[in-house]
Steps between C-alpha positions, in 0.01 A plus 500: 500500500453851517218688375555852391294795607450588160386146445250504738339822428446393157304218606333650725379772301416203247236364762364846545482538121321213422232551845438817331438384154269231662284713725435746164342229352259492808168682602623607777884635613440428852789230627339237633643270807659226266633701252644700829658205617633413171687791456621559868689109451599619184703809620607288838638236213695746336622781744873518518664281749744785581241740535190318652201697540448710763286313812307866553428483091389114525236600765364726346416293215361223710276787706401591125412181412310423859317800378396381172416160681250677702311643261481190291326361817286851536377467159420092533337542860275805319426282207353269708338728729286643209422157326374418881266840508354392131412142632366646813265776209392234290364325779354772661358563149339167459319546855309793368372452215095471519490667848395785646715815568372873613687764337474916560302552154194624409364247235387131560332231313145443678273172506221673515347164656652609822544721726835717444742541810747793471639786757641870478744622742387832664791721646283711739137435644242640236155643592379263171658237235371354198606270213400585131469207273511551206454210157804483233365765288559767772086492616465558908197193553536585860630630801566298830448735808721404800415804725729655746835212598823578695837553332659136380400216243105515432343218354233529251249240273315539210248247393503542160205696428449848336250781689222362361570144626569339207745258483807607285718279298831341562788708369747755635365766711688845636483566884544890577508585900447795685487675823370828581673735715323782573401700181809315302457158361787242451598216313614182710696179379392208433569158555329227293493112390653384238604166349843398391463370123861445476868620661753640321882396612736802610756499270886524655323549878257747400128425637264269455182631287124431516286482214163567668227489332314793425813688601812437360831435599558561875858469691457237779609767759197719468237178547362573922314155507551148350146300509439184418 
C-alpha cells in the first residue's frame, strides 16, 4: 500500500498542529525531552517511504534533542546543588544561634558585671590611641587610654565603669577609637562582641544573616571570630 506524499504531509502537519495547540495551553513553550521524542517518532512514522528523510536532517534532530537532554540534566543537577547549599545554611544556622561572633561595628550590648573585651585595627603605628565609650543616649562616661601601639589589631577592655568609678548599667554602649598622628587625629575601626539572637536563611543562595543583638542584622561574611 502506498502512501501518498500529500498523505503524509497532512498528517504530519496534524501532529505538529495538535503539539502546538498543546504546548499553548502550557506555562512554558520550551519542548521538553518527551514531548521531543514524541514528535521526532511521529514524523519518522509518517515520512514518505519514497522520500525518507534525509540522514544529515535526522542528526541534527537527535544532536537537538541531546541538547535539550543536557540541560534537563543541568537544571536537575543545579536543583539539587542549591537544595544541598540550603541544608548545609540551615545547619550552619542552628550552630550559631546563642554564640558569640565579633563583627567590624561600633555598638555592643555590655554586662556591665564584666569586664568588656574588644579591639581596633590600627593601619600605621600611632604616637597615642584611645577608646571613647560612650552610654545609649550618646553621653562619653569614659575614655580608655591605650598609649602609643604598632600598626595591626589592638586589643582593648573596659570594665564597665564611668570616670568617676561608678559602676554603669547593662545596656548598649558606643565604642569610638582613635589614633593621633601628629597634629591630625583619626578615627579607627572597630571590632566588637556580639551575640547571635537568631539567623536569617539566604533566600535562592543569597547569605546567611545574623540578628545580633544590640546590632541588627549582619551578613555571615563580615563576622572575623566565632566564640563559643
Amino acid at each position: 500500500m502506498s502512501v501518498s506524499s500529500a498523505s503524509t504531509s497532512n498528517t504530519t502537519q496534524s501532529v505538529l498542529d495538535q503539539y502546538s495547540r498543546t504546548t499553548e495551553t502550557k506555562k512554558s513553550n520550551e519542548l521538553g525531552k518527551n514531548e521531543f521524542l514524541e514528535l521526532l517518532v511521529a514524523q519518522l512514522n509518517n515520512q514518505d517511504p519514497l522520500a525518507p528523510q534525509e540522514n544529515g536532517e535526522f542528526i541534527a534532530q537527535l544532536a537537538q534533542f541531546s541538547q535539550v537532554e543536557g540541560i534537563e540534566k543541568l537544571n536537575t543537577s543545579m536543583g539539587s546543588l542549591l537544595s544541598g547549599y540550603q541544608s548545609s545554611q540551615a545547619l550552619q544556622a542552628s550552630s550559631l544561634v546563642g554564640r558569640k561572633v565579633i563583627v567590624p561595628t561600633d555598638k555592643a550590648v555590655v554586662d556591665t558585671s564584666e569586664t568588656f573585651k574588644a579591639s581596633a585595627t590600627l593601619p600605621v603605628s600611632s604616637s597615642n590611641v584611645w577608646v571613647n565609650v560612650y552610654d545609649s543616649n550618646g553621653s562619653l562616661v569614659n575614655r580608655v587610654n591605650l598609649g602609643q601601639q604598632s600598626a595591626g589589631s589592638v586589643s582593648f577592655m573596659w570594665d564597665g565603669k564611668d570616670s568617676n568609678g561608678n559602676l554603669m548599667q547593662p545596656g548598649t554602649y558606643k565604642f569610638e577609637a582613635q589614633a593621633q598622628y601628629g597634629d591630625e587625629t583619626k578615627g579607627l575601626y572597630t571590632l566588637l562582641p556580639a551575640n547571635v539572637d537568631s539567623v536569617t536563611l539566604g533566600q535562592n543562595g543569597g547569605e546567611l544573616m545574623l540578628n545580633l543583638a544590640g546590632i541588627g542584622s549582619v551578613g555571615l561574611s563580615k563576622v572575623q571570630v566565632i566564640g563559643q
